[in-house]
KOLLUM-435570 format. One record per residue: x, y, z of N, C-alpha, C in turn. Coordinates in steps of 0.1 Angstrom, whole numbers. Layout:
<sites>
n.x;n.y;n.z;ca.x;ca.y;ca.z;c.x;c.y;c.z
X;Y;Z;X;Y;Z;X;Y;Z
...
</sites>
This chain:
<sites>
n.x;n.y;n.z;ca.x;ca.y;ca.z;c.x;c.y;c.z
8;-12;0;0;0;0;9;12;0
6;21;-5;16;35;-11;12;44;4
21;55;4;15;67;15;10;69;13
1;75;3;-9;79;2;-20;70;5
-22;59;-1;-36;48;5;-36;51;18
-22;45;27;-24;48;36;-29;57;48
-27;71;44;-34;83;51;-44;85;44
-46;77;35;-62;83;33;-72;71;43
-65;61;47;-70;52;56;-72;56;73
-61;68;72;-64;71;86;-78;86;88
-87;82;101;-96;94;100;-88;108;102
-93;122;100;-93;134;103;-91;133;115
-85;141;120;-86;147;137;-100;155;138
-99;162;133;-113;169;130;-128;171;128
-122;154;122;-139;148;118;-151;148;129
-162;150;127;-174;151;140;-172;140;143
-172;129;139;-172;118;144;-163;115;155
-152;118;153;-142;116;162;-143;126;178
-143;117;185;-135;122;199;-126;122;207
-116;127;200;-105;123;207;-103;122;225
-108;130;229;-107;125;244;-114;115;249
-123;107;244;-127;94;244;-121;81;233
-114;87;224;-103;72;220;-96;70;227
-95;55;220;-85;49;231;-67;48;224
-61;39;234;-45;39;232;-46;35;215
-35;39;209;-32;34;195;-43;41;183
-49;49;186;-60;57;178;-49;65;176
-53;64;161;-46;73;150;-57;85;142
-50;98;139;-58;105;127;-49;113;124
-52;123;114;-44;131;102;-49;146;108
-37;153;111;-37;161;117;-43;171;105
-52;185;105;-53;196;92;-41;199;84
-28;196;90;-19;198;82;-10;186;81
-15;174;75;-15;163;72;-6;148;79
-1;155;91;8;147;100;-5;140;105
2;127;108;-3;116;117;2;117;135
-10;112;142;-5;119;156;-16;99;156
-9;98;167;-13;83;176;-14;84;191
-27;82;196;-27;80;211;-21;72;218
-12;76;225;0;65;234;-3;68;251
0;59;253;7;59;271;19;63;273
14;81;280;24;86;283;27;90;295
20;75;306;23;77;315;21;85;322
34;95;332;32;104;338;24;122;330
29;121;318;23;127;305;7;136;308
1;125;314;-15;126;313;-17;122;296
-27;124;294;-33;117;280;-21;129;270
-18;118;260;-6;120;255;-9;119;240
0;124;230;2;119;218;12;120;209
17;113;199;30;109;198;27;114;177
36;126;177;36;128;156;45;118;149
48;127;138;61;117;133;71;122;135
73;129;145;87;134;150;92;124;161
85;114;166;85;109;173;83;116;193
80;132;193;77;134;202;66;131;207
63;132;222;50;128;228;48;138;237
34;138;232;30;155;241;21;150;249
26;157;263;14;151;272;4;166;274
-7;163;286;-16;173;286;-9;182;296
-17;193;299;-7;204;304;-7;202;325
2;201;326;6;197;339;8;208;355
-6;223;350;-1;231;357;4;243;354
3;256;363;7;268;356;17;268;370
33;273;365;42;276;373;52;287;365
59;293;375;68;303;366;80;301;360
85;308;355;100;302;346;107;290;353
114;289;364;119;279;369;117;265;371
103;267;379;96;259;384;89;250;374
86;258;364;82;247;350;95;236;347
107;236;347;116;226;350;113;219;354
113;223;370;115;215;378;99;208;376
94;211;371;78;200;371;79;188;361
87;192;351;87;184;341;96;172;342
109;180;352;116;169;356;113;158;364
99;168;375;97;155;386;92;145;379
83;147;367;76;135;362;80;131;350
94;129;351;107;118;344;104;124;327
98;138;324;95;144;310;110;157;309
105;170;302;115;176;300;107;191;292
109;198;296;103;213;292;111;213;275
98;216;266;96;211;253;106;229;246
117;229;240;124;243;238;116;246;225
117;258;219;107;268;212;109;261;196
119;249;193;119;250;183;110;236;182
108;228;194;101;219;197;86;222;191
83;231;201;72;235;202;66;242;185
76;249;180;74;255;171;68;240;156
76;234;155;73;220;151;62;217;155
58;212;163;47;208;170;36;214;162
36;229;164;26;234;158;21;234;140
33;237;138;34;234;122;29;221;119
28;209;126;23;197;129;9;195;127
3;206;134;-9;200;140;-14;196;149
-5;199;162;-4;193;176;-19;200;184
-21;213;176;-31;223;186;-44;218;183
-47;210;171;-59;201;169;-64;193;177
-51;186;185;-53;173;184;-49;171;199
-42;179;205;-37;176;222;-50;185;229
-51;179;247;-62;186;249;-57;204;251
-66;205;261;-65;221;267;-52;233;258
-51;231;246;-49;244;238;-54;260;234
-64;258;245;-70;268;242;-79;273;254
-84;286;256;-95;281;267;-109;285;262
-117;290;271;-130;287;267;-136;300;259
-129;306;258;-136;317;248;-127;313;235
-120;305;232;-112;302;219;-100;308;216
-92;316;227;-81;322;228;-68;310;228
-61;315;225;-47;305;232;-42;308;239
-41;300;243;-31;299;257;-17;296;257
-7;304;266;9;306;268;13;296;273
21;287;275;27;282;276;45;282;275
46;279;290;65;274;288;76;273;276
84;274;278;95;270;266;106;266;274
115;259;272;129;261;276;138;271;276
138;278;263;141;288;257;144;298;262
155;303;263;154;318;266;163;327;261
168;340;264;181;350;254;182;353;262
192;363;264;199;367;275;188;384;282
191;383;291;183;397;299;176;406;287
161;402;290;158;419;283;153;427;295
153;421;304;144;431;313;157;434;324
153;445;329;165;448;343;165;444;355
175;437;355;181;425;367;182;406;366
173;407;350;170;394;351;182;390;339
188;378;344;200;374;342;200;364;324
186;360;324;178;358;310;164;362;308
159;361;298;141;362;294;141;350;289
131;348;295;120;332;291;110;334;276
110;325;270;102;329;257;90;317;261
82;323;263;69;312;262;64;316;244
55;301;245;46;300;232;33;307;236
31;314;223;14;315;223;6;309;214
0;315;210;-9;308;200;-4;307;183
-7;294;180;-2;295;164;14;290;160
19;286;171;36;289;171;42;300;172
35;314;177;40;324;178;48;321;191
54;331;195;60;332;209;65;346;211
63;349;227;68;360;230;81;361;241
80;372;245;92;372;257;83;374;272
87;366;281;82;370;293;90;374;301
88;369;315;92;376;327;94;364;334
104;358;342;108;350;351;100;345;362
87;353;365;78;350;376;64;350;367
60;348;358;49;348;353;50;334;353
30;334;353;25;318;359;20;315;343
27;306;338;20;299;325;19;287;326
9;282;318;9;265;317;22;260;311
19;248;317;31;233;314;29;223;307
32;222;296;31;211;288;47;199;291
45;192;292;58;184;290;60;175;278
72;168;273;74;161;263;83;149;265
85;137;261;90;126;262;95;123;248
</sites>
């Protein structure tokens, strides 16, 4: 069977039919921008899913500030996902298909990076770049509370 037969065998992420937060392990679909994502066990992750980058995104673990997002990702044997990760990700089709990307008025939501450049702000030794919506990303502040996604 060619790649193509093949993804045309797998469903949409998107399709009504589909629920993704009620499939189970090994459920596969075709991300709007035509990557395949698979529900896996990811463990400490929370409900997870795995592209063909081989990364596995779990669900978001918490809102903590620059540091502390580390240290969360590390407690749960994962690793804070860096901007070019995340940037991927998005180009992917990750924001279809993982849960809580968004909240309830249909905004996006910030999230963590690894990432950071050196001081833009006065005193702070680097800036943190969190993600926002779309793969964009901004600069923050070392004490700001954003969500935690981790990656395996």
């Amino acid at each position: 069977m060619t790649t193509l037969a093949l993804l045309a065998a797998v469903i949409s992420c998107n399709d009504p039919s589909v629920h993704l937060r009620q499939e189970p392990l090994g459920f596969k679909c075709l991300s709007y921008w035509g990557v395949v994502f698979e529900k896996v066990d990811g463990g400490t992750l929370g409900e997870s899913w795995r592209g063909n980058d081989g990364v596995i995104w779990g669900d978001v673990i918490g809102q903590y500030d620059f540091q502390d997002a580390f240290k969360a990702c590390e407690a749960i044997g994962a690793k804070l996902p860096d901007l070019a990760v995340y940037q991927h990700g998005y180009h992917s089709g990750m924001d279809g298909v993982l849960p809580h990307m968004g909240n309830a008025q249909g905004y996006g939501v910030s999230f963590w990076t690894s990432t950071s450049v050196p001081g833009q702000h006065v005193g702070d030794p680097v800036t943190p770049i969190a993600m926002v919506e779309d793969g964009l990303y901004a600069y923050a502040e070392l004490n700001t509370l954003y969500d935690v996604r981790c990656v395996k």
